[in-house]
N, C-alpha and C positions, 0 to 999 in steps of 0.2 A: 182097863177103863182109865179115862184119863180128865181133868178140868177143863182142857182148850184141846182144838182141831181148829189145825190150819184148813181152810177152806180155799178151793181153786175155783173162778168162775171162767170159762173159756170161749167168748164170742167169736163167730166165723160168719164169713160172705161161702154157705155153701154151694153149690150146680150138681148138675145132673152127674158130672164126673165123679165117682167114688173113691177110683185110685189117689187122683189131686185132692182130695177131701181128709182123706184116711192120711197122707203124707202132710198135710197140715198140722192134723191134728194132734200125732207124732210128736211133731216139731214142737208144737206149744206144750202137750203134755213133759215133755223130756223139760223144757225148761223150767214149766212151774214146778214140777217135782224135785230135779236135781238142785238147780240151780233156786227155789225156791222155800221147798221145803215144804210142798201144800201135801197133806195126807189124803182129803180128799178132792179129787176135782170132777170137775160138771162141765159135761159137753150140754147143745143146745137142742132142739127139736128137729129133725132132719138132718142129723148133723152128714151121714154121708152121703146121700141123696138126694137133695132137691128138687124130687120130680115125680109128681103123682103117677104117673102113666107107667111108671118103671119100678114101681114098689113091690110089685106083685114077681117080676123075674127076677129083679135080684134075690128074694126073697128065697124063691128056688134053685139060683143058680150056684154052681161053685163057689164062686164066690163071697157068700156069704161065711163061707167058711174061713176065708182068709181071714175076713173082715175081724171077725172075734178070736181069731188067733191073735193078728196083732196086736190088738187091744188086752189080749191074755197077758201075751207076755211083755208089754209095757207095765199092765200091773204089778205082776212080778219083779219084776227086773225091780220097780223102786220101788215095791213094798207099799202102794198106793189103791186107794180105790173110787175107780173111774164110775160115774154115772153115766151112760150113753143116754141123751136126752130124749131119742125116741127112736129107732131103726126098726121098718118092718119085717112082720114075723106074718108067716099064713097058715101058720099053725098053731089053734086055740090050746088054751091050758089043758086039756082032755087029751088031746093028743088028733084031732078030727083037724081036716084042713079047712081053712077060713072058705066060704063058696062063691060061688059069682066072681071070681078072678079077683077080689080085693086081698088085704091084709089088717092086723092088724097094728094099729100105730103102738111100738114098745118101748117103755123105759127099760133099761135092762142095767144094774148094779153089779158088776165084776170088783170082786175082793182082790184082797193083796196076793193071793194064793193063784189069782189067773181066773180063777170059778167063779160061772154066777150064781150069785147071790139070791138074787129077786127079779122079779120083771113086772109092770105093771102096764095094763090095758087101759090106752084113754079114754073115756068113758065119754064124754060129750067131745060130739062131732061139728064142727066150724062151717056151719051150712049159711050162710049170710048174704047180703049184697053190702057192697062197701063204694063208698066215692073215690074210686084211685080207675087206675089203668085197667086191673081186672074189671074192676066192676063188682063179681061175683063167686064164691068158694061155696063148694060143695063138697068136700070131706068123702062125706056116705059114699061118693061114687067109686071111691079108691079104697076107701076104709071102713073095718064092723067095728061099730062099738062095742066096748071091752063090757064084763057082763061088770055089777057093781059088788066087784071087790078092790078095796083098800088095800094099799102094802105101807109098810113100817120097817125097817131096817136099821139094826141096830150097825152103829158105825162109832169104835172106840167107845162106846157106855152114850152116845149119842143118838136117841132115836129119832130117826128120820125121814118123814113121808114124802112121797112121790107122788107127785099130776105133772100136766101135760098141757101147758098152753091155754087153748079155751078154756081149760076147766075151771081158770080162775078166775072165772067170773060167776062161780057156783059155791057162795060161803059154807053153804051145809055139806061137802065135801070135805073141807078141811078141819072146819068142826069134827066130825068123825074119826079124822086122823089125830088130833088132839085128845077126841076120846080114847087114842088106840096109844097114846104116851109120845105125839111126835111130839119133837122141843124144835127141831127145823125141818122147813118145809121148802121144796124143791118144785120151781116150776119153769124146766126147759122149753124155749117156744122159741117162735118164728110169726110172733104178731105185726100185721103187716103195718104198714109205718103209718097209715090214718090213723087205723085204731089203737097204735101204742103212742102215738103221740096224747091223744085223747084220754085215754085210760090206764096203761099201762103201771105205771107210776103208783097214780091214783091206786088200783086195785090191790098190787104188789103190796102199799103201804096198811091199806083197811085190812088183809089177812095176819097179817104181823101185829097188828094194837088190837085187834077183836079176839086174837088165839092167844097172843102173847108168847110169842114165837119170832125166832131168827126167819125171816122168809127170804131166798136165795133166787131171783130172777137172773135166767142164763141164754139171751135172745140172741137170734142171725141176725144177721144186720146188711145192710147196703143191698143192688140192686140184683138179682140171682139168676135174672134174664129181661126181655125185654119192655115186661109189664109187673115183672112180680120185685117189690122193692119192701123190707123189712128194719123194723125201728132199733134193734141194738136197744144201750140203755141196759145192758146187765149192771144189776145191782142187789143189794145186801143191804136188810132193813134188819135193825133188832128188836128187841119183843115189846120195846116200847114207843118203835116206828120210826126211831133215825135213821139217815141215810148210813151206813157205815162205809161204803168201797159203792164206786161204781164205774161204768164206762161211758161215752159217748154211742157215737156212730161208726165206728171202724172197728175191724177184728183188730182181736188182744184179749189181753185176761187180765185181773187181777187177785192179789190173796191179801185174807182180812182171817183173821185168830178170832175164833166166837172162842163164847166164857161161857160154865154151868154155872158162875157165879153173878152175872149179868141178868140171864136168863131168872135165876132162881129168886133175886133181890125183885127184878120187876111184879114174881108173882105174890111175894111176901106181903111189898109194900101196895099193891094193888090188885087182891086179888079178887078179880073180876069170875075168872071161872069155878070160882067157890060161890059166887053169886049168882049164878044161872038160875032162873024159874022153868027154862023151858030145857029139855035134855034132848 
């Protein structure tokens, strides 16, 4: 257990290509770890994939198997632990396959050992109409919503919750995880660049001052094909809602050193969640 973890946050423009996706991500992880020193780092939502229609084969294809190998052994190799921000799985927690040809959308936490750790199931699904190119996202049609369980992962004496994109726009989620000891909260996405212009920001900041929590936004960014175009803007709020690290609009990453001493002063000197009426 330790007072500080280096944090990695790692934005990417990903496509439908998995292999160019997976060699990116390579790239940046090898840096922020070696050359950086991040203990843990955070890929984004979609990180190798970009493309609902193909969620379901890769899912079952060889393939996949590659995929978490070499994320295995990047863990290993530097002694790191990766959060993959979301990669489909079509196989429920029970062990029964997802039906209807969909998947479900996964966080999955690989330790320093290569093993995963955790996996969580996004729970609310991005069914909306939007003013851009697309127009309109339906999630459901590619994807089952995860049933509603919460995961917590401890990471160096660091408890740490996991959602997924839309979900942050649902505060009694993260509530939860707060009840469950998270102190940082992770929200890998791929918010398309209306809506993350608009809220993004905004919402990242309200979950970080109402839990009093480090919150860790780690978005795709730039145009992914010919209608679908996503806001970046990874950034890192602490529990009393400054900005601490962020990005623009282009892949890259950045690394920011949280504190249990940061964290723990915010809740001394204001402690809000000893004040709750409602549980």
């Amino acid at each position: 257990m330790t007072n500080r973890l280096r944090v990695a946050a790692i934005q990417l423009t990903s496509t439908k290509d998995w292999r160019s996706n997976l060699e990116e991500v390579k790239r940046m992880v090898v840096s922020a770890a070696q050359q950086e020193g991040a203990r843990l780092i955070v890929l984004p939502e979609n990180v190798f994939l970009f493309d609902g229609k193909n969620m379901r084969p890769l899912a079952e294809s060889e393939d996949q198997a590659i995929i978490f190998a070499e994320i295995a052994t990047l863990a290993k190799r530097y002694s790191v632990y990766i959060v993959i921000g979301s990669h489909p799985s079509h196989i429920r927690f029970d062990g029964q396959l997802v039906p209807n040809g969909r998947v479900r959308q996964s966080c999955w936490v690989i330790g320093p050992d290569g093993a995963i750790l955790e996996r969580y199931d996004k729970i609310h699904l991005f069914d909306v109409a939007v003013d851009d190119k697309a127009a309109s996202y339906k999630e459901s049609d590619f994807i089952e919503a995860g049933e509603l369980s919460l995961k917590v992962v401890d990471v160096d004496g660091f408890k740490v919750g996991l959602s997924i994109c839309y979900d942050l726009r649902f505060p009694e989620l993260y509530r939860q995880l707060v009840n469950m000891g998270a102190e940082i909260l992770l929200v890998p996405a791929a918010f398309t660049y209306v809506t993350g212009k608009a809220h993004w920001r905004t919402l990242l900041s309200a979950r970080a001052i109402e839990n009093q929590c480090y919150v860790l936004g780690v978005g795709q960014c730039g145009w992914h094909n010919s209608i679908r175009q996503t806001y970046g803007n990874s950034v890192l709020y602490s529990p009393f809602g400054e900005c601490l690290a962020d990005l623009q609009e282009e892949p890259g990453y950045f690394i920011f050193e949280v504190e249990k001493q940061r964290l723990d002063q915010c809740r001394q000197k204001m402690p809000c969640l000893s004040h709750r009426r409602f549980q």
